[in-house]
C-alpha positions in Angstrom: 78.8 -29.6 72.6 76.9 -27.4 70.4 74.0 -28.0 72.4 75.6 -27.7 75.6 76.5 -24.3 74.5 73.1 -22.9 72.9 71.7 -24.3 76.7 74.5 -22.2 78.2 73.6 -19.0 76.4 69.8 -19.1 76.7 70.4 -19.6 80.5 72.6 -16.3 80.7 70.2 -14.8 78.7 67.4 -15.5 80.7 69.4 -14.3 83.9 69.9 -11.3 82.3 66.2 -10.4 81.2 65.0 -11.0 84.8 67.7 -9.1 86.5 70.2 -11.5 86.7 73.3 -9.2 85.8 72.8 -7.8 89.6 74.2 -11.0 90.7 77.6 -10.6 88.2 78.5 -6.8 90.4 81.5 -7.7 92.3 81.4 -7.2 96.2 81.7 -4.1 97.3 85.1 -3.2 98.6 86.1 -0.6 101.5 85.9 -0.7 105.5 83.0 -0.6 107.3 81.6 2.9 108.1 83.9 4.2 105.6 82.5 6.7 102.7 83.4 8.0 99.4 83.1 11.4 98.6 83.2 12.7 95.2 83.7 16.3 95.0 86.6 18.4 93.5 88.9 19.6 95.3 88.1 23.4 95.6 84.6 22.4 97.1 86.2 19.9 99.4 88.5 22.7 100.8 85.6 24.7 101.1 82.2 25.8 102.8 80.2 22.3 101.0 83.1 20.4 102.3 82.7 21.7 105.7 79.2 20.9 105.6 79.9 17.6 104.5 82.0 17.2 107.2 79.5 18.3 109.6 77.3 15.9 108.6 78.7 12.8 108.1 82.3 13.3 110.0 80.7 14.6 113.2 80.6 13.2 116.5 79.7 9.6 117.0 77.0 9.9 120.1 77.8 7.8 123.3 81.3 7.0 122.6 84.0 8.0 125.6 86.5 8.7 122.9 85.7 11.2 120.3 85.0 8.8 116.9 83.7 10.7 113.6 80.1 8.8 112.2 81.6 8.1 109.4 85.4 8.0 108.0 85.6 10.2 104.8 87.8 9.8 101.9 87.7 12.7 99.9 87.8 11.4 95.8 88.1 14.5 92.8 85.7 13.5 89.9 88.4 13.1 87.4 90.0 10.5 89.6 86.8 8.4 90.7 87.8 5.8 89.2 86.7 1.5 88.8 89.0 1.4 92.1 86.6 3.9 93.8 83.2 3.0 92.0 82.9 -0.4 93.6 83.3 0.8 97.1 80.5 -0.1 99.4 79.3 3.4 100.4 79.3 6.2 97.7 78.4 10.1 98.0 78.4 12.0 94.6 78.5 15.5 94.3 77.2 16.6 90.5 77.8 20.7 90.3 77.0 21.8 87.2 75.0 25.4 86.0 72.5 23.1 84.3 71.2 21.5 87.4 68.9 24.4 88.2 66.1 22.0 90.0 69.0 20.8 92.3 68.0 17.3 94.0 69.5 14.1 96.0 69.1 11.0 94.6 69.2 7.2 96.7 70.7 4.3 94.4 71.4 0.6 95.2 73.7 -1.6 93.8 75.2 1.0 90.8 78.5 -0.5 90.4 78.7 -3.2 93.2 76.7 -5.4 95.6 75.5 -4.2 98.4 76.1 -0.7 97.6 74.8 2.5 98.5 75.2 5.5 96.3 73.6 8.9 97.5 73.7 11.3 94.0 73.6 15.3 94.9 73.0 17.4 91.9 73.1 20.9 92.5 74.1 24.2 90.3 76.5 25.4 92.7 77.6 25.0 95.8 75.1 27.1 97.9 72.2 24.9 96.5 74.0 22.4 97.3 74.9 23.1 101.1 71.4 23.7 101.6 70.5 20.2 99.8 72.7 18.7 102.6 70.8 20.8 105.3 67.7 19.9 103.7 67.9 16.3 103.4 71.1 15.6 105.9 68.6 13.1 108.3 67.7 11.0 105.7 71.4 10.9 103.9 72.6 9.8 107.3 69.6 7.1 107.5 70.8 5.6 103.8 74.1 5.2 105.0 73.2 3.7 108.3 70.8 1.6 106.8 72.9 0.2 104.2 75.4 -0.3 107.0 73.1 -2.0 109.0 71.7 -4.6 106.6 75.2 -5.9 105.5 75.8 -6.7 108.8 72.0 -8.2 109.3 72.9 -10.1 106.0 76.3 -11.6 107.0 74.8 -12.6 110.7 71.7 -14.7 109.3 74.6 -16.5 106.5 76.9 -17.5 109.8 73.8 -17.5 111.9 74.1 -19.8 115.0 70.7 -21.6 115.0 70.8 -23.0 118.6 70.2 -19.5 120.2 67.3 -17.7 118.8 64.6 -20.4 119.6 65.3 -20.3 123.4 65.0 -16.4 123.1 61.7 -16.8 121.1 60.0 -19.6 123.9 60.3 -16.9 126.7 59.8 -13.7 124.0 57.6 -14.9 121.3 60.5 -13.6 118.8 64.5 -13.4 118.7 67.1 -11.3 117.0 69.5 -13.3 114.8 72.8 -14.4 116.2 76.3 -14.5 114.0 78.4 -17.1 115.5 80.9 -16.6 118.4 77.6 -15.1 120.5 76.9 -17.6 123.7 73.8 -17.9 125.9 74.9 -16.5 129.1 71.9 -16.0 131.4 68.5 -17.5 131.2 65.5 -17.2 133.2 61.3 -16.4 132.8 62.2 -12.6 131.7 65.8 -12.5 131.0 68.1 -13.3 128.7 72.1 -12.3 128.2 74.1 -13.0 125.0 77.4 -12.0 124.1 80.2 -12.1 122.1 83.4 -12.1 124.4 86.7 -11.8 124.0 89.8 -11.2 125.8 89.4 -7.4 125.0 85.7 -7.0 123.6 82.3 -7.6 124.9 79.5 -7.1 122.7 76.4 -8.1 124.4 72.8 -8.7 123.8 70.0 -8.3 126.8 65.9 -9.0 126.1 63.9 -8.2 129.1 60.6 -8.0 129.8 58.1 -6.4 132.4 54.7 -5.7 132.8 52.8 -3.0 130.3 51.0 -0.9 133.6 51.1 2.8 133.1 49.3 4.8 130.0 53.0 6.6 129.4 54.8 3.6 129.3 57.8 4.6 126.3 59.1 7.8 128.4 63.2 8.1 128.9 61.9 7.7 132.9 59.8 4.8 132.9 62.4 2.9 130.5 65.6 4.0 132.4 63.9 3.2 135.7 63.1 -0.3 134.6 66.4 -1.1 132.8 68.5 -0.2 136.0 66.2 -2.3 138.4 66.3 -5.4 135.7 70.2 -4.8 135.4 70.9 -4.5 138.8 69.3 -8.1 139.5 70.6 -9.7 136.3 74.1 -8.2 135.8 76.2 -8.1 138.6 79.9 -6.9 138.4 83.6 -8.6 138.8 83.0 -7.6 142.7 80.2 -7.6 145.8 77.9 -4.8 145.6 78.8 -4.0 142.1 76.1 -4.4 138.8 75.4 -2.7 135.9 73.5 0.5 135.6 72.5 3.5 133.7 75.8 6.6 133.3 73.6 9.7 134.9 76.8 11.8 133.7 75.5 11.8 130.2 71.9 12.0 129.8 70.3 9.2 127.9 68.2 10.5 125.3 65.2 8.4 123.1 63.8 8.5 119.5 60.3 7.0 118.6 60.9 4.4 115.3 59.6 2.1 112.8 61.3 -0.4 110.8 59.5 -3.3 109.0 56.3 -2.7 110.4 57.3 -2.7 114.2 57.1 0.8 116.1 59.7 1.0 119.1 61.5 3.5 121.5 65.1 3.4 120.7 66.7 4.5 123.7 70.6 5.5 123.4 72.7 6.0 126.6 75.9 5.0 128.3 76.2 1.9 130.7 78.4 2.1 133.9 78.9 -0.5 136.4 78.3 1.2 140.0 81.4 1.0 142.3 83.2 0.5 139.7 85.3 2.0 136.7 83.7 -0.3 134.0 81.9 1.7 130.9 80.5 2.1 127.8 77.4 2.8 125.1 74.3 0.9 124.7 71.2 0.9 122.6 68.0 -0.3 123.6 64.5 -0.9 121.8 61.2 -1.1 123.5 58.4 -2.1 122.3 54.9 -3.7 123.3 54.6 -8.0 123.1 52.8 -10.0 120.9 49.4 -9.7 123.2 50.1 -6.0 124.5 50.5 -7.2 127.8 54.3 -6.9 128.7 57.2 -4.4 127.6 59.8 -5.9 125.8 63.4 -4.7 125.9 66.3 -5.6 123.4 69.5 -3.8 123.8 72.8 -3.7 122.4 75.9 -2.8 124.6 80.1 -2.4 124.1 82.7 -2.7 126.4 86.1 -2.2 124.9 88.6 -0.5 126.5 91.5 -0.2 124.4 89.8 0.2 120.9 87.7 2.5 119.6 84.1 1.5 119.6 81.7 2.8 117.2 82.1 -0.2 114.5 81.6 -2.6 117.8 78.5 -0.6 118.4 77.5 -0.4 115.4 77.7 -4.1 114.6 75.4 -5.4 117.3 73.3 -2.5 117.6 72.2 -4.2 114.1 71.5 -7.4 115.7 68.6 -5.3 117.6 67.2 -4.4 113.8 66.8 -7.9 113.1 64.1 -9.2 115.8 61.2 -11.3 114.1 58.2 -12.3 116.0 58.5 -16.4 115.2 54.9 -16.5 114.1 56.3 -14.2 111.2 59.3 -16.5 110.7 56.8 -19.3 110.3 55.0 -18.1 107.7 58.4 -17.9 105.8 
């Protein structure tokens, strides 16, 4: 038993040296696109809380109902307690007369697993609105990233294995797919996966058509194609009804890079013509393995009696998780 023991110990030691203790954090606790704010109470009453607000409680694009990015919960420092410290999404305010330099500060993992903590350390509360205006697009990509790759993490650990390889024969490369998502349609260029249930659909297309034009990644070209593919693929409950693009809100694109892999994220609202059906989408587009074909994967929600963005945002990070399978391969 002695033995046992000294065995025991030297293993938890040796854990510990190589970074082991990360793996003794509990799990983060909170609802998704929920975040923490730490700030006292006479800031979050005024001008830094509005801005905070602004930021990170604005608008969520796309939606038909109005839906805030993020949900706030407003936490003084004397009260930021264990309860608080383990949640999964974490914004500290630090306003103190010493901080003269004033900076924002991107932490993983502090007192939970995954966690994100954004630290904002400013003397007072004018540096610190214009830290927020300064660095509010990448506070915004933190959070959304962190978001994003719990849900990527949880959909490859309940993966269903039977779909991705028939996306990557057609493709050359697949998203990953949590389970409850079916194969719907299948042909040379298409494929249609979703998630359905009696009042959800979230929904997975990849599409593909020939690279032509020099200007192939403009809102046009993209739209043009995506209503032409949709209208063959993705027909409605009735005759002469099928998907298309909303032309009452404009569509709008953003040129990204993620792991290596530059797309056109394309952001819009789906409609189904003749019809009353609706709802937000999110495509990428990016150039095939040989450069000879466009490849589209988009995202899409319908749910009508709930309120969306968490629906969105869960598969619209299925779209973040594409691997070429040459890549997988190698792995």
């Amino acid at each position: 038993m002695r033995r046992l023991a000294i065995l025991l110990t030297a293993v938890l030691a040796l854990a510990s040296c190589k970074g082991g203790t990360k793996a003794l954090l509990p799990n983060v606790s909170g609802k998704a696109g929920e975040v923490i704010i730490v700030m006292d109470k006479d800031n979050w009453e005024g001008n830094l809380g509005v801005e905070t607000r602004n930021l990170l409680a604005c608008d969520c694009p796309y939606l038909a109902q109005l839906e805030p990015l993020y949900s706030l919960v407003s936490v003084a420092p004397g009260g930021f307690a264990d309860l608080f410290k383990v949640h999964r999404n974490i914004v500290v305010f630090d306003i103190a007369e010493d901080n003269e330099e004033g900076s924002v500060g991107y932490l993983h993992d502090v007192w939970a697993s995954p966690q994100c903590v954004i630290n904002v350390k400013a003397s007072g509360e004018e540096q610190a609105i214009a830290l927020l205006k300064d660095n509010g697009k990448t506070i915004v990509s933190a959070l959304e990233q962190a978001e994003r790759d719990r849900v990527i993490a949880n959909t490859i650990r309940y993966e269903d294995r039977n779909i991705a390889p028939q996306v990557e024969e057609i493709f050359g490369g697949s998203p990953h797919f949590p389970t409850g998502y079916k194969l719907k349609k299948k042909s040379s260029d298409f494929v249609w996966i979703a998630d359905e249930k009696q009042y959800t659909i979230q929904g997975i297309f990849v599409y593909r058509y020939p690279s032509r034009v020099a200007e192939e990644f403009t809102l046009d070209n993209i739209i043009s194609h995506r209503n032409a593919i949709l209208k063959d693929n993705v027909p409605g409950m009735f005759d002469g009804t099928y998907m298309t693009t909303s032309t009452a809100i404009s569509p709008e694109t953003e040129y990204l890079r993620y792991k290596g892999r530059d797309f056109t994220q394309t952001r819009g609202y789906w409609e189904v013509e003749n019809d009353y059906m609706g709802g937000p989408f999110v495509s990428h587009s990016f150039y095939s393995k040989d450069g000879m074909d466009i490849i589209t994967v988009e995202a899409f929600v319908y749910a009508p009696k709930y309120d969306k963005r968490q629906y969105l945002r869960q598969v619209e990070s299925i779209l973040y998780s594409w691997e070429w399978a040459a890549e997988e391969d190698k792995n």
